[in-house]
PDB file of N, CA, C, O and CB in Angstrom:
ATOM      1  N   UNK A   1       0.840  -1.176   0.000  1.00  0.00           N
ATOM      2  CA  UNK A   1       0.000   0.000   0.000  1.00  0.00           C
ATOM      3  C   UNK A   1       0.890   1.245   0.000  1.00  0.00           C
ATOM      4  O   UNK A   1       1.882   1.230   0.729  1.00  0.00           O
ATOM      5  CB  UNK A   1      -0.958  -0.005   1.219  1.00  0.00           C
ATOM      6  N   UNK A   2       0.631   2.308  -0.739  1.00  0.00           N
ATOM      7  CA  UNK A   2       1.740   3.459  -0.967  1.00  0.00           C
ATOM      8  C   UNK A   2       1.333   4.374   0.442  1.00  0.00           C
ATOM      9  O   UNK A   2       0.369   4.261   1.199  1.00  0.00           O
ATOM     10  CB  UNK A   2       1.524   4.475  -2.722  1.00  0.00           C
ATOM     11  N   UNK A   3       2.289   5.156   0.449  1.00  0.00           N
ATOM     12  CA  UNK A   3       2.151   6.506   1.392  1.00  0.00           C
ATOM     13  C   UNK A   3       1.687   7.358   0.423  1.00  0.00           C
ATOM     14  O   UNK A   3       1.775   7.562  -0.787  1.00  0.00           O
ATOM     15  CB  UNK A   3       3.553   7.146   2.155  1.00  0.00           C
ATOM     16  N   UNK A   4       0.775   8.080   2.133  1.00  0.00           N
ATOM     17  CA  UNK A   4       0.371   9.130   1.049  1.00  0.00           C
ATOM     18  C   UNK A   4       0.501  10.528   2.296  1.00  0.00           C
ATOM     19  O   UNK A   4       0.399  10.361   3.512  1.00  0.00           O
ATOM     20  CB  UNK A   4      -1.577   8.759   0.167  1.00  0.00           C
ATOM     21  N   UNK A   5       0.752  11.896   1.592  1.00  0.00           N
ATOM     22  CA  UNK A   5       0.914  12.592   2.695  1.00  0.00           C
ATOM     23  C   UNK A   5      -0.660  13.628   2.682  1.00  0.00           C
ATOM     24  O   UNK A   5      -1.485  13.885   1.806  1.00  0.00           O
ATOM     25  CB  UNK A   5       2.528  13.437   2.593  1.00  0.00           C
ATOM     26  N   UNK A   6      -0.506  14.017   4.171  1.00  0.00           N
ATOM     27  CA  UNK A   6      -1.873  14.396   4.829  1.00  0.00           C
ATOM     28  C   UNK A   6      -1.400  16.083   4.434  1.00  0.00           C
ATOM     29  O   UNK A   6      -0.631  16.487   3.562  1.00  0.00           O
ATOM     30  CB  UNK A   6      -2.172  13.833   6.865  1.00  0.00           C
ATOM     31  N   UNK A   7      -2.167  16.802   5.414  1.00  0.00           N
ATOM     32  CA  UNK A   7      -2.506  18.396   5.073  1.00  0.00           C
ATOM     33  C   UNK A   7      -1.577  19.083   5.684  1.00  0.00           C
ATOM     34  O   UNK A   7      -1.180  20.150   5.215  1.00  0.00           O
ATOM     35  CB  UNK A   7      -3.906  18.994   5.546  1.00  0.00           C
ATOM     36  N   UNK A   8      -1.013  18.480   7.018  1.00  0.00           N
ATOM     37  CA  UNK A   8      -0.074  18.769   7.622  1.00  0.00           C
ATOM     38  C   UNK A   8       1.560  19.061   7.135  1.00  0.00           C
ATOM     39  O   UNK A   8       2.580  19.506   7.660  1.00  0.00           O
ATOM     40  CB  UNK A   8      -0.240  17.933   8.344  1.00  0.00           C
ATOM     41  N   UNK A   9       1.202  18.602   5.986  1.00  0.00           N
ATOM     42  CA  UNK A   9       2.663  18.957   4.874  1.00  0.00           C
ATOM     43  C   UNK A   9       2.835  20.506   4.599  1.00  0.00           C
ATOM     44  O   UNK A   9       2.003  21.334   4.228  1.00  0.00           O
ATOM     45  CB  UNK A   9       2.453  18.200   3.108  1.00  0.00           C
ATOM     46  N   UNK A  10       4.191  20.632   4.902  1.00  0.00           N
ATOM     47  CA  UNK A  10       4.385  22.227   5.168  1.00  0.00           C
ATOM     48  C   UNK A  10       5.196  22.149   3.706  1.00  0.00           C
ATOM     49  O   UNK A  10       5.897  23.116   3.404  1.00  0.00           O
ATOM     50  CB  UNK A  10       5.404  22.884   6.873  1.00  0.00           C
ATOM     51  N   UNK A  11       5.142  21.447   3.147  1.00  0.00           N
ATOM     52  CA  UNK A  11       6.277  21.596   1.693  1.00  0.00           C
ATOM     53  C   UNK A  11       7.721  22.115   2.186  1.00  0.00           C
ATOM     54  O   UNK A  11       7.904  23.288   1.862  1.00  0.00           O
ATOM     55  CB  UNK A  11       5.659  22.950   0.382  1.00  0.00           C
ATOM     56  N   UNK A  12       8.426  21.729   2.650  1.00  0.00           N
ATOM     57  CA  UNK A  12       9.861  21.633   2.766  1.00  0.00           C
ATOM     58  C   UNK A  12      10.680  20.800   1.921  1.00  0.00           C
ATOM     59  O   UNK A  12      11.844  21.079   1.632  1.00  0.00           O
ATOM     60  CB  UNK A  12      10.129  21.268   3.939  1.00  0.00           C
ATOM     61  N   UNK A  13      10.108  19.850   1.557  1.00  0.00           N
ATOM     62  CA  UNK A  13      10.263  19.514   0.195  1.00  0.00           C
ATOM     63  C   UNK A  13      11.868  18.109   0.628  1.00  0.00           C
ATOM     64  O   UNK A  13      12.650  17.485  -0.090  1.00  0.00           O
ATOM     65  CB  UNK A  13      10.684  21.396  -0.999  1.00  0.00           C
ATOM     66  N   UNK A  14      11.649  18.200   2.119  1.00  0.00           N
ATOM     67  CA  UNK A  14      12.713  16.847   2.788  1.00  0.00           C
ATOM     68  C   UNK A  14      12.516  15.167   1.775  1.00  0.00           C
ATOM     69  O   UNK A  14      13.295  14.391   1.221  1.00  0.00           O
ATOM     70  CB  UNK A  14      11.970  16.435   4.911  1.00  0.00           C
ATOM     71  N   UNK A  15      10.802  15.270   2.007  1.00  0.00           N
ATOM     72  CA  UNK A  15      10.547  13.656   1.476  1.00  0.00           C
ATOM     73  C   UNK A  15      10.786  13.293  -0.267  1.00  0.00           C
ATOM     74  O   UNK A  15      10.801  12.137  -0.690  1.00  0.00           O
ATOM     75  CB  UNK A  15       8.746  13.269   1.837  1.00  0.00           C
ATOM     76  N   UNK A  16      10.943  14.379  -1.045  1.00  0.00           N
ATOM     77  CA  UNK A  16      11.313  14.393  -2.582  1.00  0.00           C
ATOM     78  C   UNK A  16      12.834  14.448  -2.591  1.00  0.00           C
ATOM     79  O   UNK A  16      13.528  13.937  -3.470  1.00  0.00           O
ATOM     80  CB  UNK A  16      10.652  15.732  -3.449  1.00  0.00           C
ATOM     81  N   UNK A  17      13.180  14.954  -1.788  1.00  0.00           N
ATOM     82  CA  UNK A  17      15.002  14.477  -1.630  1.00  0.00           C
ATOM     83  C   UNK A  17      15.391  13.022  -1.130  1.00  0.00           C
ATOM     84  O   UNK A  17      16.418  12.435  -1.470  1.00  0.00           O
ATOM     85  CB  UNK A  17      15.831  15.486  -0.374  1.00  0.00           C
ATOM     86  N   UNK A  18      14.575  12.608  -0.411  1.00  0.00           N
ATOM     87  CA  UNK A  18      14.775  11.127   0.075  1.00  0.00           C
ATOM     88  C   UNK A  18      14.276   9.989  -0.731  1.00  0.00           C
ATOM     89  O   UNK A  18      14.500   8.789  -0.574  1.00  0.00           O
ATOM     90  CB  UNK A  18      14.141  10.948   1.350  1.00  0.00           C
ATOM     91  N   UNK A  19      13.626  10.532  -1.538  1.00  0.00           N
ATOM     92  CA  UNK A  19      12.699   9.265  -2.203  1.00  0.00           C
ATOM     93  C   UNK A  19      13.231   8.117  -2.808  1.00  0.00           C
ATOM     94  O   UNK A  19      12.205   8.062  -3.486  1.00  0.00           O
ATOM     95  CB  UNK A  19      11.881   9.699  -3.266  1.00  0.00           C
ATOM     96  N   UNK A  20      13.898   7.112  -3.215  1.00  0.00           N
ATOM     97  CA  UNK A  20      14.553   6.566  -3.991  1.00  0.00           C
ATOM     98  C   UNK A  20      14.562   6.564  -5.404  1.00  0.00           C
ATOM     99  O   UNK A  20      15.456   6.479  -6.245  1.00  0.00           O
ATOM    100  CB  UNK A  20      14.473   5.722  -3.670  1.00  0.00           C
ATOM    101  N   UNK A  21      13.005   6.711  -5.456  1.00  0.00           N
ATOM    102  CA  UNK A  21      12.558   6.058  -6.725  1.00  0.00           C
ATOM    103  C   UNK A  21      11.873   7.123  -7.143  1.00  0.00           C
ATOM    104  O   UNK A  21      11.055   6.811  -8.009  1.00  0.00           O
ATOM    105  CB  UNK A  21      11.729   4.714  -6.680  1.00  0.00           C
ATOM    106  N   UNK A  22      11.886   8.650  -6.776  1.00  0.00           N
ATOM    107  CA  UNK A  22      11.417   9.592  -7.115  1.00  0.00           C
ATOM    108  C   UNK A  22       9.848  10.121  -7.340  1.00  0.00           C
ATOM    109  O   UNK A  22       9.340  10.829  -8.209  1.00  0.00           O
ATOM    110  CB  UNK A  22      12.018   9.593  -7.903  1.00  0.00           C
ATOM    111  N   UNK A  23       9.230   9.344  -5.968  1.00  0.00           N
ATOM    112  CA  UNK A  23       7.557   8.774  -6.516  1.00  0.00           C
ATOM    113  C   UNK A  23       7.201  10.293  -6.232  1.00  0.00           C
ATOM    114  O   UNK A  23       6.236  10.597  -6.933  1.00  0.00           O
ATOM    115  CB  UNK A  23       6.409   7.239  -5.381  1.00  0.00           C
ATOM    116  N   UNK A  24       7.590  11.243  -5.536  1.00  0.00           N
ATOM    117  CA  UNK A  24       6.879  12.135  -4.611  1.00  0.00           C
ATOM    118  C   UNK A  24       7.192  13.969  -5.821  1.00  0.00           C
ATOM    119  O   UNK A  24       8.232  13.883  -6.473  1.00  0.00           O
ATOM    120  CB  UNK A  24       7.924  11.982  -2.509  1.00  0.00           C
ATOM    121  N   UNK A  25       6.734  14.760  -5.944  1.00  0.00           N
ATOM    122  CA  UNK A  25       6.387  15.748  -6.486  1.00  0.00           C
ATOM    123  C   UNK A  25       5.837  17.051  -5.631  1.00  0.00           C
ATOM    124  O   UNK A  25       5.222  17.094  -4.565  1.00  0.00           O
ATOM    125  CB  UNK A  25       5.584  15.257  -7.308  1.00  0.00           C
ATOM    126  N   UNK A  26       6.330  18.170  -6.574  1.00  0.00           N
ATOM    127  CA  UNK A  26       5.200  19.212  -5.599  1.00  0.00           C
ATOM    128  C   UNK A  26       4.041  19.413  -6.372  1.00  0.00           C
ATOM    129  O   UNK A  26       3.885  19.642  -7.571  1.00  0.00           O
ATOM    130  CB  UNK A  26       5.768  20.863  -5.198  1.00  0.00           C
ATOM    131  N   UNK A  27       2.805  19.199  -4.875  1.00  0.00           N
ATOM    132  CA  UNK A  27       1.913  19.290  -6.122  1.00  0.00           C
ATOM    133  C   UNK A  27       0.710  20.754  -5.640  1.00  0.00           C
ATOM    134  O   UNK A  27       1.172  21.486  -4.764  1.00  0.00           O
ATOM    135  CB  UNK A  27       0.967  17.427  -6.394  1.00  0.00           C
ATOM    136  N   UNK A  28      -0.278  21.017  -6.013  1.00  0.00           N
ATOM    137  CA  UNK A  28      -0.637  22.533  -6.134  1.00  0.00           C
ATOM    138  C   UNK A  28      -0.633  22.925  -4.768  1.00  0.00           C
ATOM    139  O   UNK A  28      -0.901  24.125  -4.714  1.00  0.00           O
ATOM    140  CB  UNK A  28      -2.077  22.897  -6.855  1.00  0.00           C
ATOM    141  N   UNK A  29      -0.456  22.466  -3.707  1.00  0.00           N
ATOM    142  CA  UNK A  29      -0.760  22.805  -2.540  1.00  0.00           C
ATOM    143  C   UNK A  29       0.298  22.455  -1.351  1.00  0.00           C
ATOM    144  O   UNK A  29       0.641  23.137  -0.385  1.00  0.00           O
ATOM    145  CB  UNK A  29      -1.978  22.257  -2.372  1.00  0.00           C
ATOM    146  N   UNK A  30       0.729  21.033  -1.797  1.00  0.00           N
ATOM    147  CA  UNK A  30       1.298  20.101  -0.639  1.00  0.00           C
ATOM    148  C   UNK A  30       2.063  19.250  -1.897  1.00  0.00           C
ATOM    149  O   UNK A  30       1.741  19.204  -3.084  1.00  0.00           O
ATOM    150  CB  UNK A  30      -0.050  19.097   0.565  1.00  0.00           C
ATOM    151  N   UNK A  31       3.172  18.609  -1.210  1.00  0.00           N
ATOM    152  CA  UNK A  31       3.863  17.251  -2.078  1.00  0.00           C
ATOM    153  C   UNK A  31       3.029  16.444  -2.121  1.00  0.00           C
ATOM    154  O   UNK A  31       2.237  16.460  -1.178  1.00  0.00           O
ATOM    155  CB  UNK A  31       5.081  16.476  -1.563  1.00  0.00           C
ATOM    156  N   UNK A  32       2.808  15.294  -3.313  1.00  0.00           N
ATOM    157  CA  UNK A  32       2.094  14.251  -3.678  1.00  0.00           C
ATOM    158  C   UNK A  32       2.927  13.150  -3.553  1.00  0.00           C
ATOM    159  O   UNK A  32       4.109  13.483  -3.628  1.00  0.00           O
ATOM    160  CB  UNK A  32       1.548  14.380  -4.917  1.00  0.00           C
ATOM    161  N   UNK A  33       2.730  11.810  -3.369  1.00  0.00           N
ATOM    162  CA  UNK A  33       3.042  10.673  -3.430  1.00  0.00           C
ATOM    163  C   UNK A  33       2.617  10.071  -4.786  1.00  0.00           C
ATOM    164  O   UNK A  33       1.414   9.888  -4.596  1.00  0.00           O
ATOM    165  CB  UNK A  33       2.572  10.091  -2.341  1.00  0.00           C
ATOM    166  N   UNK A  34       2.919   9.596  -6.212  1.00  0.00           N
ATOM    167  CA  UNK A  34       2.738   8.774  -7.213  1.00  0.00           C
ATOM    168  C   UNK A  34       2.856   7.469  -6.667  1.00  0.00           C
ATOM    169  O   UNK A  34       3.898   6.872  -6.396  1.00  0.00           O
ATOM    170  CB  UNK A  34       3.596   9.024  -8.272  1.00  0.00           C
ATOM    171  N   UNK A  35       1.371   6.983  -6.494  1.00  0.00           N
ATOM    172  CA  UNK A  35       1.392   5.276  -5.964  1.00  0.00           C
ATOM    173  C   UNK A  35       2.101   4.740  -6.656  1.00  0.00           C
ATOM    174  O   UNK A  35       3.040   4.093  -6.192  1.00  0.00           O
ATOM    175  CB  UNK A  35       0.165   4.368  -5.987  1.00  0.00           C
ATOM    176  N   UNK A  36       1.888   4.834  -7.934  1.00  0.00           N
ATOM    177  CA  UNK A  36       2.689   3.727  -8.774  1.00  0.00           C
ATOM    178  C   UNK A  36       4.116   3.302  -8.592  1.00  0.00           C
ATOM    179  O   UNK A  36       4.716   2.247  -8.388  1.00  0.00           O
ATOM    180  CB  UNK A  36       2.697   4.110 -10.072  1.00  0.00           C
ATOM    181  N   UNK A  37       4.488   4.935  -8.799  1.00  0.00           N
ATOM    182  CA  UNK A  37       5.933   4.285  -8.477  1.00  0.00           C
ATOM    183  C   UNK A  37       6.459   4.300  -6.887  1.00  0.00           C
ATOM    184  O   UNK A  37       7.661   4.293  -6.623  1.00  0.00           O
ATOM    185  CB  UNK A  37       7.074   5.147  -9.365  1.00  0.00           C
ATOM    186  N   UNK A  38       5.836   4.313  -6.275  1.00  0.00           N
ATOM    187  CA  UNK A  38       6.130   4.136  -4.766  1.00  0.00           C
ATOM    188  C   UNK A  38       6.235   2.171  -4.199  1.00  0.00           C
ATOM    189  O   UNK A  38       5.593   1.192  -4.580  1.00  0.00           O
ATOM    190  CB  UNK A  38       4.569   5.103  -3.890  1.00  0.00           C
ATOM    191  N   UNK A  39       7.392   2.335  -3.131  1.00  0.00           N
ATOM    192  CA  UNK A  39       7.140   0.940  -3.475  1.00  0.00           C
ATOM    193  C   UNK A  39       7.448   0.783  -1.840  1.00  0.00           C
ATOM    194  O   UNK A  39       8.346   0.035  -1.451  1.00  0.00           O
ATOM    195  CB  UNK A  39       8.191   0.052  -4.829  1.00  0.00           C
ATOM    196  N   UNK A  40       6.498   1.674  -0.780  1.00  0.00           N
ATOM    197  CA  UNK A  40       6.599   1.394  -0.110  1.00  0.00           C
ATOM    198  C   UNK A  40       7.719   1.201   1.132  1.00  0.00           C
ATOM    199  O   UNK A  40       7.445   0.511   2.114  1.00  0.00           O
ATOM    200  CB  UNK A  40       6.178   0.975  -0.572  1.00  0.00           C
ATOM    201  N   UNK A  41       9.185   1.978   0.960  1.00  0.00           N
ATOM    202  CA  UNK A  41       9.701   1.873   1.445  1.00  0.00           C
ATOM    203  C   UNK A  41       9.809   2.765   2.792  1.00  0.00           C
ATOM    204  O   UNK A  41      10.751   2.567   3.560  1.00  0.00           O
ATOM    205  CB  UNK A  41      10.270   1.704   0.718  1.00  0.00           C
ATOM    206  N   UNK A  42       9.173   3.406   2.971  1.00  0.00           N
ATOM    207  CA  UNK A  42       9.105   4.477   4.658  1.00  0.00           C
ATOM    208  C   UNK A  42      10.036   5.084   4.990  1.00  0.00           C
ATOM    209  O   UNK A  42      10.278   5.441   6.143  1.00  0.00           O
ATOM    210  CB  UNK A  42       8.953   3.830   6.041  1.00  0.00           C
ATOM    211  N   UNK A  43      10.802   5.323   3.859  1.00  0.00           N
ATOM    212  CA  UNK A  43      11.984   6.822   3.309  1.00  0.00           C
ATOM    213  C   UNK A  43      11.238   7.893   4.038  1.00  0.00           C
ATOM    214  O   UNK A  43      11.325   8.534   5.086  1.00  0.00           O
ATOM    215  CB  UNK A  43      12.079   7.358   1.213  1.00  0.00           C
ATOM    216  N   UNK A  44      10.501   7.790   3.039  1.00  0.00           N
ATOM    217  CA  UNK A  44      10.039   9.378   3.335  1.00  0.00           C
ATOM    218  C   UNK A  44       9.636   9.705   4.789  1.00  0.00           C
ATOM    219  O   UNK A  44      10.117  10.546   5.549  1.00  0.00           O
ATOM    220  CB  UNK A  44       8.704   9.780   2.432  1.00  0.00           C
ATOM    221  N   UNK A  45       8.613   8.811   4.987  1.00  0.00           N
ATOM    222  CA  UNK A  45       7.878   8.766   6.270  1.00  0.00           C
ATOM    223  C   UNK A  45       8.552   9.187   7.488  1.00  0.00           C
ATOM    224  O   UNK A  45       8.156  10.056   8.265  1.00  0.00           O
ATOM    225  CB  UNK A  45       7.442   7.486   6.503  1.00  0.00           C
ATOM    226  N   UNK A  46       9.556   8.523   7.573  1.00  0.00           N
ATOM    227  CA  UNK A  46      11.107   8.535   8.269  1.00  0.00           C
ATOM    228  C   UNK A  46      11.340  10.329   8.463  1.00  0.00           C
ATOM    229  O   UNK A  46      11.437  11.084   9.432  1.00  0.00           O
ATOM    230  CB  UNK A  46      12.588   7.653   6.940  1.00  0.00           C
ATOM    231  N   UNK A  47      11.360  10.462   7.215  1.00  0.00           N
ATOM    232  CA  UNK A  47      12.486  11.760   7.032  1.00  0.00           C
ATOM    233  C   UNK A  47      11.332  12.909   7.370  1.00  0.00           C
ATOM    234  O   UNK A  47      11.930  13.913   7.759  1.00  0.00           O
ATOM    235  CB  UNK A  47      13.370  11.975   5.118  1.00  0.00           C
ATOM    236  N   UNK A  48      10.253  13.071   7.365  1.00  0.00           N
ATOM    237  CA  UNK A  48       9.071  13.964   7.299  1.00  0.00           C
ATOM    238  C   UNK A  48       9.189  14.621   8.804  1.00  0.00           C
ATOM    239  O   UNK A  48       8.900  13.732   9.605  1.00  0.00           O
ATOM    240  CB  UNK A  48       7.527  13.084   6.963  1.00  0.00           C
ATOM    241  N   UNK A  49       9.480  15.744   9.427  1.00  0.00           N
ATOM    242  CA  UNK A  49       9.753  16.886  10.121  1.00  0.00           C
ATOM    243  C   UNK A  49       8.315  16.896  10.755  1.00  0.00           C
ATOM    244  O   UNK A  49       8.182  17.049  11.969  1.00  0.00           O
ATOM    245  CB  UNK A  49      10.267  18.212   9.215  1.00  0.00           C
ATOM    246  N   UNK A  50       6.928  16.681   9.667  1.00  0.00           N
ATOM    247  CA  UNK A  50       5.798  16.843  10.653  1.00  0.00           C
ATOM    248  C   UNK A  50       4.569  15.650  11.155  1.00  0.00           C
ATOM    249  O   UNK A  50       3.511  15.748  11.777  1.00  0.00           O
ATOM    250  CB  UNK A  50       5.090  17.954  10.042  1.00  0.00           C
ATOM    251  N   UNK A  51       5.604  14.085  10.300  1.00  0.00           N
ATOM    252  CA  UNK A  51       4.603  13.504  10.487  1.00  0.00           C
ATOM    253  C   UNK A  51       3.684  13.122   9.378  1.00  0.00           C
ATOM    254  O   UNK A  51       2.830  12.242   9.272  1.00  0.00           O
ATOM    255  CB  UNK A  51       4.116  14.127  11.281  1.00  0.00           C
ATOM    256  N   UNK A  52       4.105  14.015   8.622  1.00  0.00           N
ATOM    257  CA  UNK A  52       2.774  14.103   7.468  1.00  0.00           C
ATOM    258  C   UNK A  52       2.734  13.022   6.292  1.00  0.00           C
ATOM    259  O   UNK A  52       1.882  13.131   5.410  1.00  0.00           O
ATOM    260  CB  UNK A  52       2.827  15.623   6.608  1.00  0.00           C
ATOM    261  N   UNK A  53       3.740  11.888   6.284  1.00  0.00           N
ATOM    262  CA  UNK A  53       3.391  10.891   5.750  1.00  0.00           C
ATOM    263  C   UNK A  53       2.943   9.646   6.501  1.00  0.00           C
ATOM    264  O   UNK A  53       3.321   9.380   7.642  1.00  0.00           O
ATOM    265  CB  UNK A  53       4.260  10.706   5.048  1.00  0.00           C
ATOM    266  N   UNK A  54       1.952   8.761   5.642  1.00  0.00           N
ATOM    267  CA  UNK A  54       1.788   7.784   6.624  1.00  0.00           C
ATOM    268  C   UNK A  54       1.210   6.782   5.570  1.00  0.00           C
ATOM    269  O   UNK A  54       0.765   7.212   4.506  1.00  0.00           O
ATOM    270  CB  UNK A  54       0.836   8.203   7.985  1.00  0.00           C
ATOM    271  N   UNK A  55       1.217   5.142   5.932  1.00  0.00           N
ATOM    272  CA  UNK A  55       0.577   3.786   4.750  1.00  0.00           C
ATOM    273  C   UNK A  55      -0.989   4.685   4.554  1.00  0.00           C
ATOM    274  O   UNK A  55      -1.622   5.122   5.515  1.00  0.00           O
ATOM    275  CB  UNK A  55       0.286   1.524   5.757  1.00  0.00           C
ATOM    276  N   UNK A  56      -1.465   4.849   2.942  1.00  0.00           N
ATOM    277  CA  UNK A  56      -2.795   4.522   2.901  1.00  0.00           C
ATOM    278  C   UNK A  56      -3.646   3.736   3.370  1.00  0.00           C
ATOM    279  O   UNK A  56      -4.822   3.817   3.015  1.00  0.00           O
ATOM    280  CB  UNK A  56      -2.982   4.377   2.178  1.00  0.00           C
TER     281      UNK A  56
END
């Protein structure tokens, strides 16, 4: 199941530097997670300052 990040994303833009596989983007508001290419590894989740990623 991919991560996906909540509202609480302040865009610092930490979890698109960590990503491996480059799933994550800025998107109009907040960073996005691309399920597809996410493969689940809790990089990001890890690295996130507010929390704001977490498993769908």
């Amino acid at each position: 199941m991919a991560y996906v990040i909540s509202d609480e994303c302040v865009s610092c833009g930490t979890c698109e530097a960590e990503c491996p596989n480059e799933a994550i983007s800025q998107g109009d508001t907040q960073y996005v997670i691309d399920a597809d290419a996410c493969v689940d590894c809790g990089t990001c989740a890890d690295a996130c300052p507010t929390g704001a990623i977490s498993q769908a």
